[in-house]
N, C-alpha and C positions, 0 to 999 in steps of 0.2 A: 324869367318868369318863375312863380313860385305857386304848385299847387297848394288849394287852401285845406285840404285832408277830407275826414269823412263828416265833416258838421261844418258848415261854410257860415251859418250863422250864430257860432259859439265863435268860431276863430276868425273873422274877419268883424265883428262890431267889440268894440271896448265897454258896451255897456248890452244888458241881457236883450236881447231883440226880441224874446219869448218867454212867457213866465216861467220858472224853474231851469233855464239856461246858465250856464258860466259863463259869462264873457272872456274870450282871450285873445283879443284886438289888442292891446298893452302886452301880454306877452309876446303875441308874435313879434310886433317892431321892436319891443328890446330885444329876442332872439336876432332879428335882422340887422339889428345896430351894432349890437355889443358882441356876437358871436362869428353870424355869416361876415358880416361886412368886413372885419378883420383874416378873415380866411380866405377871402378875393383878394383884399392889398398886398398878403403876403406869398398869394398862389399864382396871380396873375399881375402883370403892369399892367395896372391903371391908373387914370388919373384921380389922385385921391379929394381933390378939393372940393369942397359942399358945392362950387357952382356946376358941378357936372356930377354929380350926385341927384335925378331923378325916381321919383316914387310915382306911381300911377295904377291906376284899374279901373273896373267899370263896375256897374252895380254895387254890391256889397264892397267889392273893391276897391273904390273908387272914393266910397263914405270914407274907409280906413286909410286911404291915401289922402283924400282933402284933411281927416283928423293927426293925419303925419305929418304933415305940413305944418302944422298948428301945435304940437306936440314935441314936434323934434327939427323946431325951424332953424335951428342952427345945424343941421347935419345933413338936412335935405333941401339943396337949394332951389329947385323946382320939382314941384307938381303937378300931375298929368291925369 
């Protein structure tokens, strides 16, 4: 699990959910792709293959995990 910090609707939608917002839905899954997810394979044995590779959440989480699916369909092989 990964809290979403102190603005849950800047960092969990990739597109402004409110006018005058940043979207950082795109940064956070490239942080979780290209940074975290590399410091698990190399800190923990895991099984690294996309099909055991799930993303999920609920509400806002859930949007940015169905949009990961769809974004990063080669790296996460189900969605939750």
């Amino acid at each position: 699990g990964i809290h979403h910090g102190l603005n849950r609707d800047e960092e969990l939608c990739p597109w402004p959910a409110e006018k005058g917002q940043t979207p950082r839905g795109d940064a956070l899954l490239q942080w979780l792709v290209e940074e975290l997810h590399p410091q698990l394979v190399e800190q923990l044995q895991i099984d690294d293959r996309p099909e055991m590779r799930l993303v999920g959440g609920s509400s806002l989480g859930g949007l940015l995990a169905l949009y990961a699916g769809f974004s990063y369909s080669d790296f996460f092989g189900k969605v939750m």
